[in-house]
Each structure stands twice: as structure tokens, then as C-alpha cells.
C-alpha positions as CSV (number, residue, x, y, z in Angstrom):
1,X,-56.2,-4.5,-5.5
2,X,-54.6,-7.7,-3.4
3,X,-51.7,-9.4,-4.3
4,X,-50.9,-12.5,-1.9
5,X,-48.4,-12.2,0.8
6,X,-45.6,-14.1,-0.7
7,X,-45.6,-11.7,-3.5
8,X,-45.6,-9.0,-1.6
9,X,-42.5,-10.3,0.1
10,X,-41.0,-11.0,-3.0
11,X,-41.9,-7.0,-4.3
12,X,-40.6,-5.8,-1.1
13,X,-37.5,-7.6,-1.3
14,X,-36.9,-6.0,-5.0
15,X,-37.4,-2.8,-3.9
16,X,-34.8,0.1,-3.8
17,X,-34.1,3.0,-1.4
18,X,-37.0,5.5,-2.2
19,X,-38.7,3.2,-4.5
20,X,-42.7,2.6,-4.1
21,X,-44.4,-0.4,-5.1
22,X,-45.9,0.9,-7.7
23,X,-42.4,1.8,-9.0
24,X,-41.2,-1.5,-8.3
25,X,-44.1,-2.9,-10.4
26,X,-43.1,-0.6,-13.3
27,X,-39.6,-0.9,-13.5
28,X,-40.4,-4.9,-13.6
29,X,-42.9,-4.4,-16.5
30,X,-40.3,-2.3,-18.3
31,X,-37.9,-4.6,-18.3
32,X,-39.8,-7.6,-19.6
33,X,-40.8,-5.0,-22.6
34,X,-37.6,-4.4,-23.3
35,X,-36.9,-8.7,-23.1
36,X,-39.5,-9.2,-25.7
37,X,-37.7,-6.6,-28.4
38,X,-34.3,-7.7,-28.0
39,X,-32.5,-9.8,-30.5
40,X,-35.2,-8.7,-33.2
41,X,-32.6,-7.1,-35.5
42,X,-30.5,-10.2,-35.2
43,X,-29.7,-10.6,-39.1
44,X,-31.4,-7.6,-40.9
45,X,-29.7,-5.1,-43.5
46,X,-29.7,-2.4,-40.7
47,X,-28.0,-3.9,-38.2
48,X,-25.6,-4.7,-40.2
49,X,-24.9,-1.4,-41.7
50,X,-25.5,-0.1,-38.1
51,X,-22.8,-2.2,-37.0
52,X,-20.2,-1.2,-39.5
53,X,-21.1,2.2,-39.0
54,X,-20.3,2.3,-35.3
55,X,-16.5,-0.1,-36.7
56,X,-15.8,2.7,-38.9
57,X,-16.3,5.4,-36.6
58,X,-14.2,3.7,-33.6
59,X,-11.0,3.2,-36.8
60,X,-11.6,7.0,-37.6
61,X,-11.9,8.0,-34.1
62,X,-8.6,9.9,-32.1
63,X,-7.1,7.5,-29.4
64,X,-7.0,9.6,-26.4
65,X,-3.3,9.2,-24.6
66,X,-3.8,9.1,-20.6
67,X,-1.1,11.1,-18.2
């Protein structure tokens, strides 16, 4: 496999101390997966009820006092 040298600048720019290319690569992938899912539950029954689960637990929930 090739990839042109401006994107291998580009690739070698993104990555991170002890990170391969190939992790690079995946890590990039992942992300846009995750891009395409998000906002999908925007108006449905469960987020709702998801979201007033996680209110009613934070009322419920013991405030801790700092020292």
C-alpha cells in the first residue's frame, strides 16, 4: 500500500508518542464511526427517559462537602 507524501505528512503530524501509523489510521476511523451515530437518539422515548433518569438520580444523590 502507498499513500502520497502529503498524506503521509499529514498522518505523521497526527501522530502520538508511541503511536504507529496503523494506530493513527484506526484511531481516525473510530472517530468518524463514532460521528456518524451521534445525535441519532435526538428525540426518541429513550433518551428521554434516559435523561430523566440520570436528573433524578443527580436530586437523590448525597452532595459531598469538601475540607
Amino acid at each position: 500500500m502507498t499513500v502520497s507524501d502529503e498524506l503521509y505528512e499529514n498522518l505523521a503530524l497526527m501522530k502520538q508518542l508511541g503511536e504507529s501509523f496503523s494506530d493513527v489510521i484506526d484511531r481516525l476511523v473510530h472517530r468518524r464511526k463514532v460521528k456518524t451515530f451521534y445525535g441519532s437518539l435526538r428525540g426518541s422515548k429513550f433518551l428521554d427517559e434516559l435523561e430523566s433518569e440520570v436528573k433524578r438520580g443527580r436530586k437523590e444523590s448525597k452532595q459531598r462537602e469538601f475540607k
